[in-house]
N, C-alpha and C positions, 0 to 999 in steps of 0.2 A: 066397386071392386071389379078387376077386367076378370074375364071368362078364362079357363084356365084352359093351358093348348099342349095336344101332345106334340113332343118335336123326339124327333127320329133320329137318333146317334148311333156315329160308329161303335161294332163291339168294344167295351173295356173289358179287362180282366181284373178283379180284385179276387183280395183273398179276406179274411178274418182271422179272428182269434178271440175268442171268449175269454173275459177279464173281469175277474168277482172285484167289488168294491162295496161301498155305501154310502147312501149319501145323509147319514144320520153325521151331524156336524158338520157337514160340508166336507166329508173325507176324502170326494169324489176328485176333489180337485186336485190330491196332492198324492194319491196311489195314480190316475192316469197319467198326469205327469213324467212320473217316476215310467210308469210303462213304456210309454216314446222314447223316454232317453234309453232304455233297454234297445227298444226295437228298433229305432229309428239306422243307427249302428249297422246293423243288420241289412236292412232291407241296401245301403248302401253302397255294402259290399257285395249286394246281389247273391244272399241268400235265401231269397221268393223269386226261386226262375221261373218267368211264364211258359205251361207246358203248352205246346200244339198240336 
């Protein structure tokens, strides 16, 4: 295994959002889903404006 290297990146800006789920039967896969198609929409239209 090669040595692990820090590499030095311009700033990005992200944001989050805390999103309850479970993953008792596999539920995880089809509430996130569901969550993108929500958000995805959004971000878009440029409702996450980067502040400066």
């Amino acid at each position: 295994m090669s040595k692990p290297v820090l590499k030095h990146i311009s700033r990005r800006y992200i944001c989050g959002h805390e999103y309850q789920t479970s993953l008792n039967g596999n539920k995880h896969y089809q509430d996130i889903a569901g969550f993108y198609k929500k958000v995805i929409p959004l971000v878009s239209l440029g409702a996450f404006a980067k502040e400066t």
